[in-house]
Each structure stands twice: as structure tokens, then as C-alpha cells.
Steps between C-alpha positions, in 0.01 A plus 500: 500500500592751291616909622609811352767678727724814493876416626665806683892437394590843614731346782723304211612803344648592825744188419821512273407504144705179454280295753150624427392215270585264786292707797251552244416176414513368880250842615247363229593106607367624890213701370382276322511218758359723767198638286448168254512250860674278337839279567695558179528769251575488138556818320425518126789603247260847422551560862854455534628701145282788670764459823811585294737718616453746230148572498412404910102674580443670784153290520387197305151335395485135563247243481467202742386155388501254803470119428539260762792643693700672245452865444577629124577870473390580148474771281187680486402368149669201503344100592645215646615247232399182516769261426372157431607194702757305294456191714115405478420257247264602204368167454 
């Protein structure tokens, strides 16, 4: 299951500018669990240089990728990588 979403992060810049990376990475953590129905999130390291203190948007495009129960909140152009399994056999 893949989806392209809009994140409102209006309400984090409400916060003190010293613990908006934190709020802002839990917000997107919820949102992404509530829309991607999934039991875990993982958050790509696109998605979390965006969250910076710095340089926090008011609104964010994300893209959900949902396998099994894990919900991966990517950005728009990015894909999953594959990492191969180090402990099957090749022979």
C-alpha cells in the first residue's frame, strides 16, 4: 500500500524552538500510524533532516509504504531499500 499525504505541522511551531524536532518527529510518528494502519513507524533520514530546528515546514509531503505491519514514512521520491539477508545461504 502505497499513499501520498500532506502533514499539517502548524501546531509544532506553537512549541519552543528548542523542542520542535522532538514534537515534530512524534506528530509525523502518530500520523503516520493513524493514516498508514499500521503498528510501527519508521521514518526515513530525508524525513527527519526536513524536521530540523532550523528549517521546521509549516506542512510536509510524505509518502506511505505499508508492508506487513510496519508503516515507512518516506520521501516523496524516495524507495524502500532492500537490504539483503546476511543469514540465508547462497548455496
Amino acid at each position: 500500500m502505497e499513499k501520498i499525504l500532506t502533514f499539517n505541522l502548524a501546531r509544532v511551531l506553537k512549541k519552543p524552538r528548542t523542542k520542535r524536532h522532538r514534537v515534530g518527529i512524534r506528530l509525523v510518528r502518530e500520523l503516520a500510524l493513524r493514516h498508514g494502519k499500521g503498528t510501527i513507524a519508521k521514518i526515513s533520514q530525508k524525513i527527519n533532516e526536513k524536521l530540523k530546528y532550523s528549517n521546521l515546514p509549516k506542512r510536509i509531503l510524505v509518502k506511505l509504504v505499508r508492508k506487513d505491519n510496519i508503516v515507512y514514512v518516506l520521501d516523496v521520491n524516495e524507495k524502500i531499500e532492500e537490504k539483503p539477508d546476511v543469514n540465508k545461504s547462497s548455496s
